[in-house]
Each structure stands twice: as structure tokens, then as C-alpha cells.
C-alpha positions as CSV (number, residue, x, y, z in Angstrom):
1,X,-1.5,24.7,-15.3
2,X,0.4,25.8,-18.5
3,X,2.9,27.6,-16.5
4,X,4.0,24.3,-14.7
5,X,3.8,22.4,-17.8
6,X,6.1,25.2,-19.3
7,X,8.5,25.4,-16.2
8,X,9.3,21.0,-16.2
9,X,9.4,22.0,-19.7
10,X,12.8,24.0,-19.3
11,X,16.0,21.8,-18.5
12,X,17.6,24.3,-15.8
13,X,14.5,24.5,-14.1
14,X,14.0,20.6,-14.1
15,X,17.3,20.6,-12.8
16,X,16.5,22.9,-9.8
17,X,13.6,20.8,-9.3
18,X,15.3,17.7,-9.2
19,X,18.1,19.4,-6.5
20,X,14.8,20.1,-4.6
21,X,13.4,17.1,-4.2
22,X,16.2,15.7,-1.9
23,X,15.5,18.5,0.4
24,X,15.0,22.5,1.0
25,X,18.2,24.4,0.1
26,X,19.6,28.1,0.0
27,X,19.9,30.2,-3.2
28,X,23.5,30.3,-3.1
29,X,23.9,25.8,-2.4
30,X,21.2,25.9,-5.7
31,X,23.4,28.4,-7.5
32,X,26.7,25.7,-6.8
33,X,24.8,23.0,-7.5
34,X,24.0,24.5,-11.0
35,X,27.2,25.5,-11.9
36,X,25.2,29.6,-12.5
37,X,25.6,32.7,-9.8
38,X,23.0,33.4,-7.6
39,X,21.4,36.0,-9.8
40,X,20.6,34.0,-12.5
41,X,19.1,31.0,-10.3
42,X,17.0,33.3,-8.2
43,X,15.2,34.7,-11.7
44,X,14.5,30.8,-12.1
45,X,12.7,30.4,-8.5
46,X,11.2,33.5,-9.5
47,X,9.7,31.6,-12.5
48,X,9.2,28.3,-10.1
49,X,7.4,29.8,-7.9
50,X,5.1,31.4,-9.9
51,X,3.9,28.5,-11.0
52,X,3.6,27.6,-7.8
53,X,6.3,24.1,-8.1
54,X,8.3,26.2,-5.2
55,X,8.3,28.1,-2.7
56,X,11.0,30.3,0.2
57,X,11.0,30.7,3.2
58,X,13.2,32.9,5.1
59,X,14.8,36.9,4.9
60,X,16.7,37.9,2.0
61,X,19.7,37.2,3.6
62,X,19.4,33.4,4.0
63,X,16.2,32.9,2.0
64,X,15.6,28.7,1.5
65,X,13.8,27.4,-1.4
66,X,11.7,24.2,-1.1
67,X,9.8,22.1,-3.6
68,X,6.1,22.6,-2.8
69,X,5.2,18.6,-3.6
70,X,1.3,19.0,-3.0
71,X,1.5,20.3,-6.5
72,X,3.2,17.1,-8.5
73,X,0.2,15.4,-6.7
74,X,-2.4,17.5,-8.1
75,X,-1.1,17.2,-12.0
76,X,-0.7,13.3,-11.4
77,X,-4.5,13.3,-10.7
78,X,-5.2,16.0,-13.5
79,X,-3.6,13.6,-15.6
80,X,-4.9,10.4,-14.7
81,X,-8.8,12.0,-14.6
82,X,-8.1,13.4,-17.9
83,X,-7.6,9.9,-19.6
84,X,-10.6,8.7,-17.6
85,X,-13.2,7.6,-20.7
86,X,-16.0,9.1,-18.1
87,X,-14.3,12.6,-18.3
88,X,-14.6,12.5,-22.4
89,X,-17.9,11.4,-22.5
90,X,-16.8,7.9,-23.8
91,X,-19.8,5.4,-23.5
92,X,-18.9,2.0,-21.0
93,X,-18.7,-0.2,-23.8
94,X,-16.3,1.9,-26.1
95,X,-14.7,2.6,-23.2
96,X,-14.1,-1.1,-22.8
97,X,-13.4,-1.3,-26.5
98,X,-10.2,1.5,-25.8
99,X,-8.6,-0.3,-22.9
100,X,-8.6,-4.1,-24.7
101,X,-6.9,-1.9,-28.0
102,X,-4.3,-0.3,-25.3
103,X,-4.0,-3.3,-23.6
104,X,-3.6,-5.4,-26.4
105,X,-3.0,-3.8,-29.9
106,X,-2.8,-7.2,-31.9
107,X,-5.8,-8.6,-31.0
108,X,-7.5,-4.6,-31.8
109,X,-6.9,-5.3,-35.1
110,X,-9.6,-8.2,-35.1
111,X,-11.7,-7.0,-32.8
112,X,-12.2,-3.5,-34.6
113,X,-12.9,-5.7,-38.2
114,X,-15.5,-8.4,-37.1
């Protein structure tokens, strides 16, 4: 999970990944589109794809790189289970406590110093 964390992390890579998301494209369309030769964008695929955000298809020749999506869904619902008060051990009540503060921070004020 860290190295996917650490590739959206790095702008040119984010940038790749934002070209992919309209659609599958060749190394040397990707290497236009970021204004770097074809060398220096296939060492980030490399990087991409082993964390797994993309993946090719293809010969060397005319290899195609596409954004494997599945993944974006898996660290949504990483994300979202990890702020679930259930997944911390958070009792139901303080639990109901948290949202009401997050919800509503002005009224947490009074409701924390009854």
C-alpha cells in the first residue's frame, strides 16, 4: 500500500495517471503528452506498475499502458474502513459522540463540557 501512496505522491507520476484515466495509450503518446522521451517515462510505468496503479499490454515494440482502476477502488474502501469507529475499537456511543463533533464542531464544544 505504501508504494501507491508514494507513487500519487510524485507529480509526474500523477500526471501519467491522470493521461490514463481517459483511456489506454502507447509509451511514446505518454512521453508527448509529458513533454519527457520515452526513456524517462517508461522508468515511471516501471515504478506505476509496481505498485500495481498500471499495467501494459502488448510487445516491446508497440507496448500500451493502461490504468488498472480496480486498484483506486480498493484504497477508497481501505480508506473509508479505516475511519470506521468499529475498525478502532471506538465504543457506539463515543462513536456517536465523534461524528456530532465532525459534524458539528460548535455545538462539540458544549457537549464535551456538560
Amino acid at each position: 500500500m505504501f508504494q501507491i501512496f508514494e507513487a500519487l505522491a510524485n507529480p509526474p507520476w500523477c500526471d501519467l495517471i491522470e493521461r490514463l484515466h481517459v483511456g489506454l495509450a502507447p509509451l511514446g503518446e505518454l512521453a508527448e503528452w509529458c513533454k519527457a522521451d520515452v526513456q524517462t517515462v517508461c522508468k515511471h510505468i516501471e515504478v506505476l506498475e509496481q505498485a500495481g496503479l498500471v499495467s501494459r499490454t502488448g510487445d516491446a515494440h508497440r507496448s500500451l499502458v493502461r490504468l488498472n482502476a480496480e486498484v483506486f477502488d480498493l484504497i477508497t474502501t481501505r480508506i473509508v474502513d479505516g475511519f470506521r469507529p468499529e475498525h478502532w475499537g471506538i465504543a457506539p456511543d463515543r462513536a456517536q459522540l465523534m461524528g456530532i463533533i465532525v459534524k458539528n464542531p460548535g455545538r462539540a464544544h458544549r457537549i464535551v463540557h456538560r
